[in-house]
C-alpha positions in Angstrom: -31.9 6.2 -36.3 -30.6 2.6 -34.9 -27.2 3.8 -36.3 -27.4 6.5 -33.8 -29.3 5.2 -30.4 -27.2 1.8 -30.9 -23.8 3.0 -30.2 -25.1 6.0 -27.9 -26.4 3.1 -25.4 -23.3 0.9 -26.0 -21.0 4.0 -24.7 -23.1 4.3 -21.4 -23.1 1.3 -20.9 -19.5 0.9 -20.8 -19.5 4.7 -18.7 -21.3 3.0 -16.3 -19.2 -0.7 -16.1 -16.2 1.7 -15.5 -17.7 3.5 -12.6 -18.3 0.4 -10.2 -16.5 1.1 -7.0 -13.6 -1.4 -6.2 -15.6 -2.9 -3.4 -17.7 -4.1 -5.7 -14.3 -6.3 -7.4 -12.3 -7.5 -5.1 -12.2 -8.3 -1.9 -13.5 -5.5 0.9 -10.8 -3.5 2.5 -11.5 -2.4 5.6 -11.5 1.3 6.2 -9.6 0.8 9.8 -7.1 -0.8 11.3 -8.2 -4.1 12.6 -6.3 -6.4 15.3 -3.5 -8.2 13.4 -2.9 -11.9 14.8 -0.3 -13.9 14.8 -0.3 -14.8 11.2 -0.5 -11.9 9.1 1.2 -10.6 5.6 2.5 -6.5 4.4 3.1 -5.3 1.4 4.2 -1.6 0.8 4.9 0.0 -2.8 7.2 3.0 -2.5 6.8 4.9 -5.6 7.1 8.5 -7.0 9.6 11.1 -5.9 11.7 13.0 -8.1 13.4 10.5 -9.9 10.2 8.3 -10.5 10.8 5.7 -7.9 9.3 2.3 -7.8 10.0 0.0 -5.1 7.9 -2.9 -3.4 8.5 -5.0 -0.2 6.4 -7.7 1.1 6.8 -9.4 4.3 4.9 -12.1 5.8 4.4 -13.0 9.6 7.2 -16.2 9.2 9.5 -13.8 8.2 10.7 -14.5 4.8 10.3 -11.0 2.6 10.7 -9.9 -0.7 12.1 -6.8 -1.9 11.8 -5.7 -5.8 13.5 -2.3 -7.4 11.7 -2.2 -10.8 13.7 0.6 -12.0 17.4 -1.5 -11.8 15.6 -4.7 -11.5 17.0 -5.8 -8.5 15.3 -8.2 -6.6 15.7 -10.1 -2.9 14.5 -12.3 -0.5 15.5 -13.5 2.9 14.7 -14.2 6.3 14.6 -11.2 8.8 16.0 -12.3 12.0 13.8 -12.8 15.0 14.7 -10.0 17.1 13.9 -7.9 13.9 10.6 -9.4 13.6 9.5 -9.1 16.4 10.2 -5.7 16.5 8.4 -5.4 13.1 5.6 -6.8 14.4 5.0 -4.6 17.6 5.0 -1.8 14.9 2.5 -3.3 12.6 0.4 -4.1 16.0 1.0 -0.9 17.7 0.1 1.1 14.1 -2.6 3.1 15.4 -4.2 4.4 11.7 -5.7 7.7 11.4 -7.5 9.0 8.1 -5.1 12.1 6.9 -6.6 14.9 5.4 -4.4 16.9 3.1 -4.0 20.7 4.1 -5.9 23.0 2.5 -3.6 24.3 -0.3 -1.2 21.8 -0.6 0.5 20.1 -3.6 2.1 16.9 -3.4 4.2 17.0 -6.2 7.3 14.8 -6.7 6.5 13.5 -3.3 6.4 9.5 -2.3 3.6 7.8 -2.6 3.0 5.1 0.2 1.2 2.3 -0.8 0.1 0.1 2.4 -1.8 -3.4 2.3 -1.8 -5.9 5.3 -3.6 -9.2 4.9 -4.6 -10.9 8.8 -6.9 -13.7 9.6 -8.8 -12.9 6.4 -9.3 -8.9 6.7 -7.5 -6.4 4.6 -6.4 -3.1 5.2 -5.3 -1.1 2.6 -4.5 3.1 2.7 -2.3 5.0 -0.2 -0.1 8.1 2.1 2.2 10.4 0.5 5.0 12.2 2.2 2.6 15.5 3.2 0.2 13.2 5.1 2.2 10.5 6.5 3.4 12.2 9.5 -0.8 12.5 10.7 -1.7 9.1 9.5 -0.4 7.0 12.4 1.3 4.5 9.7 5.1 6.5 10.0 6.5 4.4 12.0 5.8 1.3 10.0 7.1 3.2 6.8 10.3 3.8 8.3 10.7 -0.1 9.2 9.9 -1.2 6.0 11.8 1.6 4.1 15.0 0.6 6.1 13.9 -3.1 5.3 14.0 -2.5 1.2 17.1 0.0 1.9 19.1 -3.4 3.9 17.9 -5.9 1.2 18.6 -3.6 -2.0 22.5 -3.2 -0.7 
């Protein structure tokens, strides 16, 4: 009978390890966009598509980024210019996020996968788009700057 109840309460006990939310393991995301100060860092995976993309670009507030392409493992790092900077930065401020809901129906296969984290004065925000529900989510414009930003660097 121990042989029995012994590894029955073992496996639901590891069901129910595996089913605490990720809040409860790292650090809180916050739902919303909050104000982003003067310091602040992005980071953006670019992954899926067709040909099984995976891209990353991180950025930080002082301007130095790094780009990675883990399928040709290509990988760069810079300085973006001020003027370029700045103009990221009024996007990332001016990003006005809106929870996307997925239209009734709709697949999102072979589609990119957008995955968004911004660290400011101790806050996180982090959302996951695709390519169906970027367009609603208020986070396009900041997409398209840092898609053309791993586009420059991978060249």
């Amino acid at each position: 009978m121990l042989k029995i109840i012994f590894p029955s309460v073992l496996i639901i006990a590891l069901l129910t390890t595996g089913c605490i939310s990720s809040s409860q393991q790292t650090p809180a995301a916050t739902p919303t966009l909050f104000s982003i100060t003067s310091e602040w860092t992005i980071r953006m995976t670019h992954s899926g598509g067709i040909m099984g993309l995976m891209r990353s670009v991180e950025v930080s507030s002082n301007g130095n980024y790094t780009v990675v392409d883990e399928q040709t493992n290509n990988r760069a790092t810079g300085q973006i210019a001020e003027d370029d900077l700045a103009k990221l930065g009024k996007v990332i401020s001016s990003a006005n996020f809106n929870t996307p809901e997925m239209p009734d129906g709709s697949v999102c296969a072979d589609c990119f996968i957008y995955d968004i984290e911004i660290h400011s004065s101790g806050n996180i925000f982090r959302v996951q788009l695709n390519d169906i529900n970027l367009p609603a989510s208020g986070m396009e414009d900041l997409v398209i700057s840092l898609r053309a930003l791993i586009d420059s660097a991978l060249k």
